[in-house]
TORPA-4810 file (N, C-alpha, C, O; in nm, 3 decimals):
<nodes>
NODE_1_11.764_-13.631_-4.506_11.771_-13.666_-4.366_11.704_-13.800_-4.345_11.625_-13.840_-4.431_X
NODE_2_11.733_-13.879_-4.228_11.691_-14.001_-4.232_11.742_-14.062_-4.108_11.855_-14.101_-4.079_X
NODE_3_11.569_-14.063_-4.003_11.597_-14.124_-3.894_11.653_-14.310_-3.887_11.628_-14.406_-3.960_X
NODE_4_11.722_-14.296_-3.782_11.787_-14.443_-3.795_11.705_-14.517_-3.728_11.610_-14.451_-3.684_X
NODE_5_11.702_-14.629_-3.702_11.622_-14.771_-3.685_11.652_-14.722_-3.505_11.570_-14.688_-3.420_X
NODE_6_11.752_-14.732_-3.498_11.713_-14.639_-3.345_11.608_-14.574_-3.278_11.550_-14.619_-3.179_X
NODE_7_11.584_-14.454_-3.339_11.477_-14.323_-3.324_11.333_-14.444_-3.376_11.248_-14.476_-3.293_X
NODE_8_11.330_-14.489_-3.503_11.207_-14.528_-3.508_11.168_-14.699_-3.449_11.068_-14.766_-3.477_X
NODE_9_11.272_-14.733_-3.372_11.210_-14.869_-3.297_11.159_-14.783_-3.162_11.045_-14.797_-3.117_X
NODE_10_11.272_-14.680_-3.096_11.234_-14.622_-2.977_11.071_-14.589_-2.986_10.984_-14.637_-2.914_X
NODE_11_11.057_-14.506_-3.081_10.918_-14.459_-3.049_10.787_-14.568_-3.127_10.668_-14.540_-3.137_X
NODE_12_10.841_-14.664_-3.162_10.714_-14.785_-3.197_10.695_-14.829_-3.045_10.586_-14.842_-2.989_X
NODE_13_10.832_-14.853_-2.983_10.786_-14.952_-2.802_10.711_-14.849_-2.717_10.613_-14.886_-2.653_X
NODE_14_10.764_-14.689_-2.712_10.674_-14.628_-2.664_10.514_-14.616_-2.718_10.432_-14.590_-2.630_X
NODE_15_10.463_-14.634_-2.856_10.386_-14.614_-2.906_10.284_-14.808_-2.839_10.164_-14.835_-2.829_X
NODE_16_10.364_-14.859_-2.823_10.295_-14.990_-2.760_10.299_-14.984_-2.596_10.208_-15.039_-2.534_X
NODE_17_10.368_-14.940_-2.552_10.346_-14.925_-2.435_10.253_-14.769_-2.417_10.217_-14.769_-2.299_X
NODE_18_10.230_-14.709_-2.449_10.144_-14.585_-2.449_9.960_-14.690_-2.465_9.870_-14.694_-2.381_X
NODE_19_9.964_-14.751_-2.591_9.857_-14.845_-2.626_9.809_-14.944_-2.496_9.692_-14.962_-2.460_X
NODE_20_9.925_-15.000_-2.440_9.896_-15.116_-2.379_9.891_-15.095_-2.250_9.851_-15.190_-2.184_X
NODE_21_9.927_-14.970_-2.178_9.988_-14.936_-2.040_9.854_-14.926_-1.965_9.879_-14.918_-1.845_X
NODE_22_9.721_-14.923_-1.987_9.632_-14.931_-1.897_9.613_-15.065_-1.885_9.516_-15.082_-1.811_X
NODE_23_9.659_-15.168_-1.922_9.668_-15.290_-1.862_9.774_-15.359_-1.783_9.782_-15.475_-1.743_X
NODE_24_9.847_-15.265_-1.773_9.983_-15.261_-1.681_10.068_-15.292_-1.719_10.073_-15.268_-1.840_X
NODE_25_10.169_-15.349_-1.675_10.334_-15.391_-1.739_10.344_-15.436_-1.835_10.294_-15.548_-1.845_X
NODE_26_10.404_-15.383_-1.944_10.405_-15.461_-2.046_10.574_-15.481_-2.041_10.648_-15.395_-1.994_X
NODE_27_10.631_-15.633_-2.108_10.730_-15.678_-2.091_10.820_-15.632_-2.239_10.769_-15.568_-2.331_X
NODE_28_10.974_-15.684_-2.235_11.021_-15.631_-2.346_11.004_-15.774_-2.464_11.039_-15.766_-2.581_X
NODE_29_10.953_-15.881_-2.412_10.940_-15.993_-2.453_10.786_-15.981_-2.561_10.763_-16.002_-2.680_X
NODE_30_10.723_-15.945_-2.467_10.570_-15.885_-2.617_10.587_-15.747_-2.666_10.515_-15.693_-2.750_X
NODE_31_10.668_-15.704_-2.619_10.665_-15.544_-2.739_10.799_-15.605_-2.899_10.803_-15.569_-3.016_X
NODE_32_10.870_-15.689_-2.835_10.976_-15.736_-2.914_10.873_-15.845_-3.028_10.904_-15.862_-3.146_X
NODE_33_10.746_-15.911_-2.961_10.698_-16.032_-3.052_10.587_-15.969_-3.147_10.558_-16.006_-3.261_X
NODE_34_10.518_-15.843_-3.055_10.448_-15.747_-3.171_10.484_-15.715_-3.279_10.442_-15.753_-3.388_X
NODE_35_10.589_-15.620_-3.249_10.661_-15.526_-3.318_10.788_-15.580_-3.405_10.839_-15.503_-3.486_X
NODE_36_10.831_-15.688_-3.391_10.933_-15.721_-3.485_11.076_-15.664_-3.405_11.186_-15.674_-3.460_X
NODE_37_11.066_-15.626_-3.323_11.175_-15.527_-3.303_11.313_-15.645_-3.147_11.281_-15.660_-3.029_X
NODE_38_11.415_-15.688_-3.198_11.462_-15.808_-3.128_11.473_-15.776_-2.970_11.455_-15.655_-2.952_X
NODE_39_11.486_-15.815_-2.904_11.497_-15.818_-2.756_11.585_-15.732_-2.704_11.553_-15.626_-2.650_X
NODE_40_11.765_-15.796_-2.725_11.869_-15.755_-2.676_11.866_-15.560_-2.718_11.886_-15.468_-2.639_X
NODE_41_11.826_-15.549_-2.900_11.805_-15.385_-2.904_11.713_-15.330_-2.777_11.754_-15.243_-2.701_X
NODE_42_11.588_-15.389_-2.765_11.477_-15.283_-2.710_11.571_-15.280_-2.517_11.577_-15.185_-2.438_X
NODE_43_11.631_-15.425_-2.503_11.685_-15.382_-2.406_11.798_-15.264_-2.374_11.823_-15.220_-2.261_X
NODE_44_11.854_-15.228_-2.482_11.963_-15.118_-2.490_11.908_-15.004_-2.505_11.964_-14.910_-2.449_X
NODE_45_11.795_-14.978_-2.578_11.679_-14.864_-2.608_11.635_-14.815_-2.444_11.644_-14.701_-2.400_X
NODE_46_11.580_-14.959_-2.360_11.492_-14.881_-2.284_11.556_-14.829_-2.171_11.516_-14.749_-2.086_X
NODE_47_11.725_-14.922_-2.191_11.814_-14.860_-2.066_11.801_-14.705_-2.034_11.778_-14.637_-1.934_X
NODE_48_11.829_-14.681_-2.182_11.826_-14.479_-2.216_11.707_-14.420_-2.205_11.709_-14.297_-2.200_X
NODE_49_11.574_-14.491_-2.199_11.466_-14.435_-2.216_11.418_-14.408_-2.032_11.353_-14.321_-1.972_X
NODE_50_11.489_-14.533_-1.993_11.488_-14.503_-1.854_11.524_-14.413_-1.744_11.462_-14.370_-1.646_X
NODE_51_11.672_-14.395_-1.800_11.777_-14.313_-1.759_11.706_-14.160_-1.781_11.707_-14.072_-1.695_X
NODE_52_11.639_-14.147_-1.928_11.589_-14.051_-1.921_11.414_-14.011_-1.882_11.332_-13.948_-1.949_X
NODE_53_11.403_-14.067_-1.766_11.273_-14.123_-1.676_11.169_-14.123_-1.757_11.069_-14.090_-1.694_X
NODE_54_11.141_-14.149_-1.890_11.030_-14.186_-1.994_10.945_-14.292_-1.936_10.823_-14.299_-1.917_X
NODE_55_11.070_-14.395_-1.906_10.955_-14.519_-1.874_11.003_-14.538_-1.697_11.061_-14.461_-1.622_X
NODE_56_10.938_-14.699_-1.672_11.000_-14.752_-1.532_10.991_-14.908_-1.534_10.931_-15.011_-1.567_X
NODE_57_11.056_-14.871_-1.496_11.056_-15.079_-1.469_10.965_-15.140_-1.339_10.958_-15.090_-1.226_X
NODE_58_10.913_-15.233_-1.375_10.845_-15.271_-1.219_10.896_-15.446_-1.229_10.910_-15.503_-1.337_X
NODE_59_10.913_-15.497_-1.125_10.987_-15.563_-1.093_10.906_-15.714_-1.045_10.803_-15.677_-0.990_X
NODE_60_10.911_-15.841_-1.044_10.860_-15.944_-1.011_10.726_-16.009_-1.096_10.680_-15.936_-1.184_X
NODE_61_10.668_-16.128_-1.077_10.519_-16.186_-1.171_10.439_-16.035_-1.201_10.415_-15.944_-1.122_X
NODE_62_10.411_-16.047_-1.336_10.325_-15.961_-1.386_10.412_-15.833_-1.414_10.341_-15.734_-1.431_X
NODE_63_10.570_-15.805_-1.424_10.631_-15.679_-1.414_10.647_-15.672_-1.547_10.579_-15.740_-1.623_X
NODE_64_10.761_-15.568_-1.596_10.779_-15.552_-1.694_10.814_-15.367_-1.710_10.886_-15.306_-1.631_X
NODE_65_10.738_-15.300_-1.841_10.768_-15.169_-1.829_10.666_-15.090_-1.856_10.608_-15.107_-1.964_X
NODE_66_10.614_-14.964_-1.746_10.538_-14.896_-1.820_10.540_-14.741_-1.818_10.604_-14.699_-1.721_X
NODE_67_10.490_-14.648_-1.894_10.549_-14.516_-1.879_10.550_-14.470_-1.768_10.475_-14.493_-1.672_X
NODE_68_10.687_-14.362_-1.785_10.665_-14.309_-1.660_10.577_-14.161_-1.627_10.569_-14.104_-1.518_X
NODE_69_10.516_-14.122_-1.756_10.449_-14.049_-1.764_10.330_-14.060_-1.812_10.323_-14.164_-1.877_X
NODE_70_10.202_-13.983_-1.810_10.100_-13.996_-1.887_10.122_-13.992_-2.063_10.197_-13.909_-2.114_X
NODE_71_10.071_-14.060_-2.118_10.072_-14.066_-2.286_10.080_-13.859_-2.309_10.161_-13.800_-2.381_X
NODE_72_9.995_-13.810_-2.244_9.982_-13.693_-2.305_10.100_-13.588_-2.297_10.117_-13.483_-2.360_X
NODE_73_10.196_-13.665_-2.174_10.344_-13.582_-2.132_10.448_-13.618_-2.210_10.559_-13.565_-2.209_X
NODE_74_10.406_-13.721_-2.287_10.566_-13.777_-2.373_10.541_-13.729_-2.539_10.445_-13.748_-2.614_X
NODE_75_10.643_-13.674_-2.555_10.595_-13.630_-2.696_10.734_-13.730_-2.817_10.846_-13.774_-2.788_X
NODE_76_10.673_-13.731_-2.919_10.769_-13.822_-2.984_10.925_-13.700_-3.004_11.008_-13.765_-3.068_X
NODE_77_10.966_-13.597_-2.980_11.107_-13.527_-2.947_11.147_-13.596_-2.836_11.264_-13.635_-2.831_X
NODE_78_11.091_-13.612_-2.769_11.139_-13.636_-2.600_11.187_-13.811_-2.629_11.258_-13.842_-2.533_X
NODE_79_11.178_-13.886_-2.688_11.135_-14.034_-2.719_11.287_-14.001_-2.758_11.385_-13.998_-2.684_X
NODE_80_11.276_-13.974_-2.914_11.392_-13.959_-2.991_11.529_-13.914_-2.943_11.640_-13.963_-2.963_X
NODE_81_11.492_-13.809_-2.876_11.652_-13.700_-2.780_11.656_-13.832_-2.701_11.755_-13.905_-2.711_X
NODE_82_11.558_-13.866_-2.627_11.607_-13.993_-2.495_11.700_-14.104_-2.540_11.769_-14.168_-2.460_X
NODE_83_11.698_-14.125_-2.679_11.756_-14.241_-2.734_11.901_-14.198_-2.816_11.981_-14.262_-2.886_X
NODE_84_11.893_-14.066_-2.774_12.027_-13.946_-2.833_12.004_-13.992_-3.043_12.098_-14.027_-3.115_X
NODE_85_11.903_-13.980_-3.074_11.919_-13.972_-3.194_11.896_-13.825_-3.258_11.796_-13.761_-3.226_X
NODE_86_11.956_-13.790_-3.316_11.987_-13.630_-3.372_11.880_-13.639_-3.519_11.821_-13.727_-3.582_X
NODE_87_11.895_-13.509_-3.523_11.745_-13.504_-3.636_11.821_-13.364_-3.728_11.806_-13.244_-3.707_X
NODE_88_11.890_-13.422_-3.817_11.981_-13.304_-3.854_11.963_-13.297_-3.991_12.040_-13.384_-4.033_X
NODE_89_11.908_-13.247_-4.087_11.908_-13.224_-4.227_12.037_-13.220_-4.303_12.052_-13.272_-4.414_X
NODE_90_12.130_-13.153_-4.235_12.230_-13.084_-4.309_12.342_-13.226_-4.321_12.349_-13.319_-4.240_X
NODE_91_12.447_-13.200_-4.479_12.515_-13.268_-4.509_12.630_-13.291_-4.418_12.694_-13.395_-4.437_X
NODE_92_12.662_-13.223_-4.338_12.769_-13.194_-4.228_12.770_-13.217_-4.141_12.878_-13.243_-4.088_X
NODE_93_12.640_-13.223_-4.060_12.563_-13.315_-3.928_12.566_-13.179_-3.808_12.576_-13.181_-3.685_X
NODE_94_12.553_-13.077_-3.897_12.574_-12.946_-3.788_12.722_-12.909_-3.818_12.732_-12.787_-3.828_X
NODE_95_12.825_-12.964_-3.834_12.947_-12.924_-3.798_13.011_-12.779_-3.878_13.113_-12.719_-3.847_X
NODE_96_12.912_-12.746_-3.994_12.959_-12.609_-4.043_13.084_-12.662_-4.172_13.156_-12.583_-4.233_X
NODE_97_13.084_-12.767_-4.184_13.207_-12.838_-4.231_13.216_-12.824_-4.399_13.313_-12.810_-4.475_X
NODE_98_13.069_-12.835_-4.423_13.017_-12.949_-4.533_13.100_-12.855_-4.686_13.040_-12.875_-4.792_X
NODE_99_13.187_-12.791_-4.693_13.220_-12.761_-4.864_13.364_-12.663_-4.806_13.374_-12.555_-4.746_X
NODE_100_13.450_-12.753_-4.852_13.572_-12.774_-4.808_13.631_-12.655_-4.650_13.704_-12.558_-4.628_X
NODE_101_13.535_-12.752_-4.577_13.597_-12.728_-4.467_13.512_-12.608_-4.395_13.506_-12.605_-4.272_X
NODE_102_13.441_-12.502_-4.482_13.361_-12.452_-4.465_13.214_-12.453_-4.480_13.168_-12.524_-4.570_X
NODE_103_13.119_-12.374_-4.393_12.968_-12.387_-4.475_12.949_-12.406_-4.591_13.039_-12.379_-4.671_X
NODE_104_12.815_-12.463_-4.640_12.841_-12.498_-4.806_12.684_-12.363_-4.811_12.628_-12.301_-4.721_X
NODE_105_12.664_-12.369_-4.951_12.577_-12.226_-4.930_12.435_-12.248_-4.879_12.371_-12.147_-4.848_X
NODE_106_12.376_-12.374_-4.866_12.246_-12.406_-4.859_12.254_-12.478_-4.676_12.152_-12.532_-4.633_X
NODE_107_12.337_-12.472_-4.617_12.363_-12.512_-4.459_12.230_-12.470_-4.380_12.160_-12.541_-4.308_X
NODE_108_12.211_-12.302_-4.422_12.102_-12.257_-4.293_11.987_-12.317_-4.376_11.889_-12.315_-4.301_X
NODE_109_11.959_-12.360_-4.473_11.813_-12.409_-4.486_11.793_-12.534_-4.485_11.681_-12.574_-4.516_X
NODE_110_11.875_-12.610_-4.457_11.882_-12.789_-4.415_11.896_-12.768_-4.258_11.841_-12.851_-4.187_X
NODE_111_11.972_-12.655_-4.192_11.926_-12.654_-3.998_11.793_-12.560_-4.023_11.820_-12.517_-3.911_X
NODE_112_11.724_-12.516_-4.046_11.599_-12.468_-4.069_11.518_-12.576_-4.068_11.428_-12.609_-3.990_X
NODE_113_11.566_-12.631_-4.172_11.438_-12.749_-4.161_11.489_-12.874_-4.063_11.413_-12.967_-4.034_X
NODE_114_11.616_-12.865_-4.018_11.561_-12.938_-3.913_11.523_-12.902_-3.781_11.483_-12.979_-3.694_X
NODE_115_11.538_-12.778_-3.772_11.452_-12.713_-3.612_11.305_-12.718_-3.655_11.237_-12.698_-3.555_X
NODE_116_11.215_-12.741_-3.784_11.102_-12.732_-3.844_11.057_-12.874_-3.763_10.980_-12.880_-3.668_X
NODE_117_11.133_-12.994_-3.834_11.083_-13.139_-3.819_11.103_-13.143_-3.653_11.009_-13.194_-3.592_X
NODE_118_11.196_-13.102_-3.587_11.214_-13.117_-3.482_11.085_-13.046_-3.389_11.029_-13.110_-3.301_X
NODE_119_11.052_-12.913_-3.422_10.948_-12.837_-3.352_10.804_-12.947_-3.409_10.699_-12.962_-3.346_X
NODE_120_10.832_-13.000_-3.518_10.685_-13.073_-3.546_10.696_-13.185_-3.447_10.602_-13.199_-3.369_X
NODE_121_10.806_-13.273_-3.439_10.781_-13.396_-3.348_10.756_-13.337_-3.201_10.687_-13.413_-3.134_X
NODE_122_10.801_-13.208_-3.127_10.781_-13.165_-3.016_10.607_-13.125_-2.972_10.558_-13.093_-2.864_X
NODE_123_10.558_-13.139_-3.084_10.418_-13.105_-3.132_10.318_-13.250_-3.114_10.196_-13.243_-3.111_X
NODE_124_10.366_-13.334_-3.107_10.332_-13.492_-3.134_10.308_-13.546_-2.994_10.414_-13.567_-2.935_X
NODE_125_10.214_-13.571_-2.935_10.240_-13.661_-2.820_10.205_-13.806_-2.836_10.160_-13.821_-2.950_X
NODE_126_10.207_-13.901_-2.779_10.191_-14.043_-2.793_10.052_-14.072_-2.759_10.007_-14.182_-2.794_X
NODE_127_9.953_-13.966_-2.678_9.848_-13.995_-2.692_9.755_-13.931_-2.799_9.642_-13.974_-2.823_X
NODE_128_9.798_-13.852_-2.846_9.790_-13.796_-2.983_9.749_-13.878_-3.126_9.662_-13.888_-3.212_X
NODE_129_9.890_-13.933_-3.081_9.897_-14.045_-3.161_9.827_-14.142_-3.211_9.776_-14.173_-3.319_X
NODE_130_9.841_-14.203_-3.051_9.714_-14.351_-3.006_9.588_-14.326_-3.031_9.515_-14.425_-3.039_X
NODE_131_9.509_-14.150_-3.057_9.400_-14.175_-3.113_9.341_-14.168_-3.245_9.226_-14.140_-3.279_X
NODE_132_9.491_-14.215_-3.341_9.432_-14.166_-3.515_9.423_-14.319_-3.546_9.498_-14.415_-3.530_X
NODE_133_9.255_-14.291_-3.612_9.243_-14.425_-3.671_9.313_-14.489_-3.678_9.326_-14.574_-3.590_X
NODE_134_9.415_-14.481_-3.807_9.480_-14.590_-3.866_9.558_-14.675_-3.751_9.573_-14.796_-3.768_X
NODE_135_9.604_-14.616_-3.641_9.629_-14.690_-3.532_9.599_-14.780_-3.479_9.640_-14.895_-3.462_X
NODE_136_9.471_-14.681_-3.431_9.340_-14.815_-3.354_9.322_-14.969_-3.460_9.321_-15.083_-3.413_X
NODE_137_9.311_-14.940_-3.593_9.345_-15.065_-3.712_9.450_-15.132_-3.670_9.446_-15.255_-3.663_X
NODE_138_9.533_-15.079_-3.643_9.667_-15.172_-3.662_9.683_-15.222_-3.505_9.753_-15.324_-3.502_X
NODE_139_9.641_-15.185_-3.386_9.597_-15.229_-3.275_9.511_-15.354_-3.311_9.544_-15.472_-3.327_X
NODE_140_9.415_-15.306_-3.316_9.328_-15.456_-3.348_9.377_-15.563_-3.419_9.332_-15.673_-3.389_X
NODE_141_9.475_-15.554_-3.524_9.520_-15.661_-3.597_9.642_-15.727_-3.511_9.664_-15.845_-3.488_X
NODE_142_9.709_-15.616_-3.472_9.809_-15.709_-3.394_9.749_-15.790_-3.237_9.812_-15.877_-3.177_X
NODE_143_9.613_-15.731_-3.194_9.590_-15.835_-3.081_9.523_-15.937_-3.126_9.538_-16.037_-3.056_X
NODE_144_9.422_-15.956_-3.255_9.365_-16.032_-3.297_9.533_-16.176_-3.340_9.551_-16.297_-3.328_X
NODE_145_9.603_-16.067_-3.386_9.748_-16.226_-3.448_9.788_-16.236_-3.295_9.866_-16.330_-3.285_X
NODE_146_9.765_-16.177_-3.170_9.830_-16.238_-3.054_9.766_-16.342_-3.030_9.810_-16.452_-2.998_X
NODE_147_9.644_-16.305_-3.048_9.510_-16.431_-2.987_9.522_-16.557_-3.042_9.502_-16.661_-2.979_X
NODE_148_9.563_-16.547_-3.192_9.532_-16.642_-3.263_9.663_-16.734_-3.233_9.653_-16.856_-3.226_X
NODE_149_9.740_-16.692_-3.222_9.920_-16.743_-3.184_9.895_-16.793_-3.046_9.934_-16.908_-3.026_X
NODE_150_9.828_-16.719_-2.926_9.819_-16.770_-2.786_9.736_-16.885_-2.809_9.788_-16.978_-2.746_X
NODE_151_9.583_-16.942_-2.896_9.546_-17.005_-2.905_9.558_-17.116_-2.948_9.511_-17.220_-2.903_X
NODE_152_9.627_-17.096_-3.046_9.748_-17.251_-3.145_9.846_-17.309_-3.055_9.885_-17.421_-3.088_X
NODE_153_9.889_-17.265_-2.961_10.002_-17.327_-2.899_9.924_-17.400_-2.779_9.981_-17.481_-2.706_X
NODE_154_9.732_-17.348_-2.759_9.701_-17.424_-2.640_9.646_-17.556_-2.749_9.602_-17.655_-2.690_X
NODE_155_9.646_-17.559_-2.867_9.525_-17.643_-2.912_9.636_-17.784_-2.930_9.743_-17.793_-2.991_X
NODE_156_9.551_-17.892_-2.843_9.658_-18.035_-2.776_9.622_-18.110_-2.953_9.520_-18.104_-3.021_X
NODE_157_9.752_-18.173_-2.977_9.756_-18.240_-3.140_9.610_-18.380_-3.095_9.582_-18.430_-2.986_X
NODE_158_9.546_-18.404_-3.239_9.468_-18.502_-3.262_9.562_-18.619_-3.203_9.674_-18.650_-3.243_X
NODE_159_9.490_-18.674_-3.102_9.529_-18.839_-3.077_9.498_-18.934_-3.149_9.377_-18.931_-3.169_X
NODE_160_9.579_-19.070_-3.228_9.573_-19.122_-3.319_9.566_-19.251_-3.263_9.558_-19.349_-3.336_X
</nodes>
C-alpha cells in the first residue's frame, strides 16, 4: 500500500498550519516555501480541505488560511478522506476483482489491514502530533532557514 503525494502533502500543510495557526493566517505562499510543496497543488488540496470545512480562508492584508478547527479536532483520517485519498491495502483497490475476476485468497487480510492503518490514522490528531519532539526540531530549523532567507534579501550589496 502506498499513500500518494496527495494524502502526504495534504497533511504536511495541515501539520504547518496546526504549528503556525496561533499566529494567524498563514498563506499558501509560506506553507508552499517551507514545505517544498508547489503553490498551484496546495491550491487544489485546500479547495477540498475547505469544502470539507477543515480549514477557512480569511480574506484581505494579513489573510490567508487557518484551521477551521482546533488542532485537537482534526485527526490525520479526516485530512486524508478530505483530500478523497483511499487507504486500501488490497491488490484490487476493494473491488473483490483481484484473481481472475474474483477474490484472490489473501483479499480479507490486505482490507483488514487497511481498516487497521485507517483506525490508527483516526487515532492521530494534529495536535498530537505537533507535540513529538522530533517535530518541535524540525520547527525550529525551518524558522531558523526562514529568518536567515528573510534576512539576506534585506542585507543592501557593499557600495564600491
Amino acid at each position: 500500500m502506498k499513500l500518494s503525494t496527495k494524502g502526504r502533502y495534504a497533511v504536511t500543510a495541515m501539520m504547518h498550519l496546526a504549528i503556525h495557526d496561533k499566529h494567524g493566517p498563514v498563506t499558501l505562499a509560506e506553507i508552499s516555501q517551507c514545505q517544498g510543496i508547489s503553490l498551484s497543488y496546495l491550491e487544489q488540496l485546500f479547495a477540498k480541505l475547505r469544502k470539507r470545512t477543515l480549514v477557512e480562508g480569511v480574506r484581505g492584508p494579513g489573510g490567508g488560511y487557518r484551521l477551521a478547527r482546533t488542532p485537537d479536532q482534526v485527526t490525520v483520517a479526516d485530512i486524508i478522506s478530505a483530500v478523497d485519498e483511499k487507504l486500501d491495502a488490497t491488490r484490487c483497490c476493494g473491488n473483490e476483482n483481484c484473481q481472475n475476476g474474483r477474490r484472490c485468497l489473501t483479499h480479507e487480510l490486505w482490507t483488514d489491514l487497511s481498516r487497521q492503518i485507517f483506525t490508527f490514522l483516526e487515532g492521530i490528531t494534529l495536535a498530537q502530533f505537533v507535540e513529538r519532539p522530533h517535530v518541535t526540531d524540525i520547527v525550529h530549523y525551518q524558522n531558523n532557514r526562514r529568518r536567515d532567507r528573510s534576512s539576506e534579501r534585506f542585507i543592501a550589496p557593499a557600495m564600491m
